[in-house]
C-alpha positions as CSV (number, residue, x, y, z in Angstrom):
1,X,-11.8,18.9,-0.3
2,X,-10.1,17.9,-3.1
3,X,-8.3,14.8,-2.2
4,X,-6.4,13.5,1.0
5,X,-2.9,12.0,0.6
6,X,-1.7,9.6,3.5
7,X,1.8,10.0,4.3
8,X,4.0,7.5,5.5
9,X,7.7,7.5,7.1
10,X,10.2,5.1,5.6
11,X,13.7,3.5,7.1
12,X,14.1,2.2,3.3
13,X,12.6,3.9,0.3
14,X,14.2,1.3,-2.5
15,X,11.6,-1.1,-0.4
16,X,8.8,1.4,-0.9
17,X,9.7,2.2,-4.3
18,X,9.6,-1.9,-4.8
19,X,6.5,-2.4,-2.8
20,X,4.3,0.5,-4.2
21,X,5.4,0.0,-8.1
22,X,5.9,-3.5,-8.5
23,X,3.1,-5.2,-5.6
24,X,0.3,-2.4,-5.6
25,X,1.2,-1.2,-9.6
26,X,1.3,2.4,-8.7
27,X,3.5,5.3,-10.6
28,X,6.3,6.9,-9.1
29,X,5.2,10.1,-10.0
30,X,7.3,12.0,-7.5
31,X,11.0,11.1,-6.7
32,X,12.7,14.0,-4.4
33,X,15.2,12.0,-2.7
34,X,13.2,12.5,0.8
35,X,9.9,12.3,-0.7
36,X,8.5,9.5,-2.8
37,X,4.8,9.8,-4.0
38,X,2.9,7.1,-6.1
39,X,-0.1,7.4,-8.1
40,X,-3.0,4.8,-9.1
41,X,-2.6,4.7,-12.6
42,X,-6.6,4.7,-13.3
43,X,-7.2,7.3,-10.8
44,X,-4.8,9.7,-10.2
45,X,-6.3,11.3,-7.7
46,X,-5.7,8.3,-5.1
47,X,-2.4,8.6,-4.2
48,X,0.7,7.6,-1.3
49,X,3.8,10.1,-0.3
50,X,6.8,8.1,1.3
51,X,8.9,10.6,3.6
52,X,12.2,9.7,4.3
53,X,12.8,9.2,7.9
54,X,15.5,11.5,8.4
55,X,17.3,10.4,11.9
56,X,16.6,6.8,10.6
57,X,14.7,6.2,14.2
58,X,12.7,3.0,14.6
59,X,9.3,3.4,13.4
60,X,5.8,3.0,14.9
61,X,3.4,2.5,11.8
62,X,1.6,-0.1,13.2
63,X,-0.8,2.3,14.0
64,X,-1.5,3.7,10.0
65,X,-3.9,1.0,8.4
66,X,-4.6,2.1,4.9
67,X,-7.4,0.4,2.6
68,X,-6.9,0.3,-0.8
69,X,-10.4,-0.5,-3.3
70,X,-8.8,-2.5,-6.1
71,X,-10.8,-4.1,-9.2
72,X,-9.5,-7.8,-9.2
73,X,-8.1,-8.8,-5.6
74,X,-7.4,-12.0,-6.7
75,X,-4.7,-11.0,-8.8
76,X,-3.4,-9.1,-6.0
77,X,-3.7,-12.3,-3.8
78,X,-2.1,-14.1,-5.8
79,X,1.1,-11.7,-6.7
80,X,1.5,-11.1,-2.8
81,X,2.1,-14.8,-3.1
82,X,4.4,-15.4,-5.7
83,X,6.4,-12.1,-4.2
84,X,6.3,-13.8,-1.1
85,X,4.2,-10.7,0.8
86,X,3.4,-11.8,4.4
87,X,-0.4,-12.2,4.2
88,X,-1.3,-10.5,7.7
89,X,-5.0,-11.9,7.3
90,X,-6.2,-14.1,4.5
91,X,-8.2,-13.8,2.0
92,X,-12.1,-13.6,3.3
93,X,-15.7,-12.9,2.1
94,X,-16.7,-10.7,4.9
95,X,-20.5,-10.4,6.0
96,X,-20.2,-6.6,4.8
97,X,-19.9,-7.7,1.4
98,X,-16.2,-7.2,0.8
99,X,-13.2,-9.6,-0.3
100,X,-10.2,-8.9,1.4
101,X,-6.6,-9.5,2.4
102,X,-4.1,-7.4,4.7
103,X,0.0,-7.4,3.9
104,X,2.3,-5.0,5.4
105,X,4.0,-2.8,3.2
106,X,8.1,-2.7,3.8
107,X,7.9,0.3,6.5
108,X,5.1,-1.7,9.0
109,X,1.8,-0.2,7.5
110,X,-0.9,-2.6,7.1
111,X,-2.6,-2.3,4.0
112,X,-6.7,-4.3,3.2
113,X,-7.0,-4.9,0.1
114,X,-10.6,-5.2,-1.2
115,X,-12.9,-5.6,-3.6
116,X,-16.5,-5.4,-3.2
117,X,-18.8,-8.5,-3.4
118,X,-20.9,-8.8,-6.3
């Protein structure tokens, strides 16, 4: 394997677009109309699609939890608080020797952010 992509269903892909450029610093480096995807800008091989959910249904995706390895999760922290991003869980030194924090992106998915302990 190569890589693996999660894909995610959206009721609102201006909120993705917002949430995955502006929060998590990714590139758009996709933009279909019914497909967004975004790319880590130091690793392009780590990367999100956004589908368009196309009958506009209510969605479930509080069942995708996604955990996303980031260099400085303070920062992170501290722009999910100035953009007023729901922290699901604060942050926490876990035993396991990670820092972390959850927020839900705009379409339900819970994202950890985490950096590891030094």
């Amino acid at each position: 394997m190569r890589r693996i992509v999660p894909n995610i269903y959206s009721n609102d892909l201006e909120k993705s677009k917002d949430f995955y450029i502006d929060f998590l610093d990714m590139e758009l480096a996709m933009d279909m109309g019914w497909v967004l995807t975004f790319v880590s800008k130091e690793n392009p091989t780590a990367q999100i699609s956004i589908f368009q959910n196309k009958d506009n249904s209510p969605l479930d995706n509080s069942a995708i939890f996604l955990s996303i390895e980031v260099s400085h999760i303070e920062a992170y922290y501290k722009k999910a608080m100035q953009q007023k991003i729901a922290i699901e869980y604060p942050i926490t030194n876990e035993d396991w020797g990670v820092r972390r924090f959850f927020v839900k992106d705009p379409n339900g998915v819970t994202i950890n952010l985490l950096s590891h302990l030094e």
